[in-house]
C-alpha positions as CSV (number, residue, x, y, z in Angstrom):
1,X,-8.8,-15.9,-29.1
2,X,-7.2,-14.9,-25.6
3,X,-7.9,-12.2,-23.6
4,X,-5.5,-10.5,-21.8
5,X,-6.5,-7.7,-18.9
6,X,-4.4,-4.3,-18.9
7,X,-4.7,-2.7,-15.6
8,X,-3.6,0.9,-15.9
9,X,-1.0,2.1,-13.5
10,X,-3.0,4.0,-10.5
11,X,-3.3,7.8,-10.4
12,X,-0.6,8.9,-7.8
13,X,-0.1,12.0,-5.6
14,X,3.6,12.6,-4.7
15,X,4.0,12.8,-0.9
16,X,6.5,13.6,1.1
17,X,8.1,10.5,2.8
18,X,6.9,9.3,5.7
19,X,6.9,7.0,7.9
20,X,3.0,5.6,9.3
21,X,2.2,3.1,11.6
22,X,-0.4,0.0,11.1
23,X,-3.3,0.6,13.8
24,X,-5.7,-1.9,12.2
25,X,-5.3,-5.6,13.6
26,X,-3.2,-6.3,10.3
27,X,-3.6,-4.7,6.3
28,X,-2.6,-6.2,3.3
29,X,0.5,-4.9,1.3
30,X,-0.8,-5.4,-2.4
31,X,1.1,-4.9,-5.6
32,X,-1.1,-2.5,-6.9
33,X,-4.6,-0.9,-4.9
34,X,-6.7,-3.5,-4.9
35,X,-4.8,-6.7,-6.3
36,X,-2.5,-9.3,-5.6
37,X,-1.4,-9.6,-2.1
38,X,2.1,-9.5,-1.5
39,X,2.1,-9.7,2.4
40,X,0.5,-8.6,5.5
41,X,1.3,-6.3,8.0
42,X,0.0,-5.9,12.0
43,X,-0.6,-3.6,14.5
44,X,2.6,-1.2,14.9
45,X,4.3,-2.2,11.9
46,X,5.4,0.5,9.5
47,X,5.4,1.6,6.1
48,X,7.5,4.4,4.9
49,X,5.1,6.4,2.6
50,X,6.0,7.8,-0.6
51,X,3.1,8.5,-2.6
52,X,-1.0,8.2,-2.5
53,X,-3.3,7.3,-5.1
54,X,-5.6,10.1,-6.5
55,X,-7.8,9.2,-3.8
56,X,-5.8,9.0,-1.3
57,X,-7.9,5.6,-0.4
58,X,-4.1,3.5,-0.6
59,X,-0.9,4.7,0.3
60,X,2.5,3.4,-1.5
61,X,6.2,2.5,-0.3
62,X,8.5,-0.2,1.6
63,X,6.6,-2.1,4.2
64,X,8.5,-3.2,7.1
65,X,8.4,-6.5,9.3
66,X,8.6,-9.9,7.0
67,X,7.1,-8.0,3.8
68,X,10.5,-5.8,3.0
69,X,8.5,-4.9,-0.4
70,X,7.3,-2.0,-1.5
71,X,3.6,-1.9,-2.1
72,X,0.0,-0.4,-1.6
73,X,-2.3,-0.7,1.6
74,X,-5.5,1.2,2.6
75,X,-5.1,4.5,4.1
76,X,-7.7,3.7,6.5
77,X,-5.3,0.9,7.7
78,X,-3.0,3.6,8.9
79,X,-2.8,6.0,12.3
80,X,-3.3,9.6,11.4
């Protein structure tokens, strides 16, 4: 018998695109909140924003710098 995990696709809000800056040291740009890391980006790197997650705890869209992916960091990562 093999198990096999189904993560359900996060709860999004639709937001207007923006563009935020990183003002934590660095943040991790993860395929979806909370797993796999896909890449890292540092202080005064940017993210173009497209959506949130229901929580608004992790923010969505194309990381700059060496990343060039789209993926989810932690809000709280980001300036305000």
């Amino acid at each position: 018998l093999i198990a096999t995990a189904v993560l359900a696709a996060p709860a999004v809000t639709q937001a207007k695109t923006t563009t935020r800056t990183v003002c934590a040291d660095s943040t991790y740009v993860k395929r979806s909140p909370g797993f796999v890391v896909i890449g890292t980006l540092f202080k005064d790197q940017k993210i173009k924003v497209s959506r949130y997650d229901k929580s608004h705890k992790h923010a969505y869209g194309m990381a700059a710098g060496h990343v060039n992916k789209h993926g989810w960091v932690d809000t709280a990562d980001l300036c305000h």
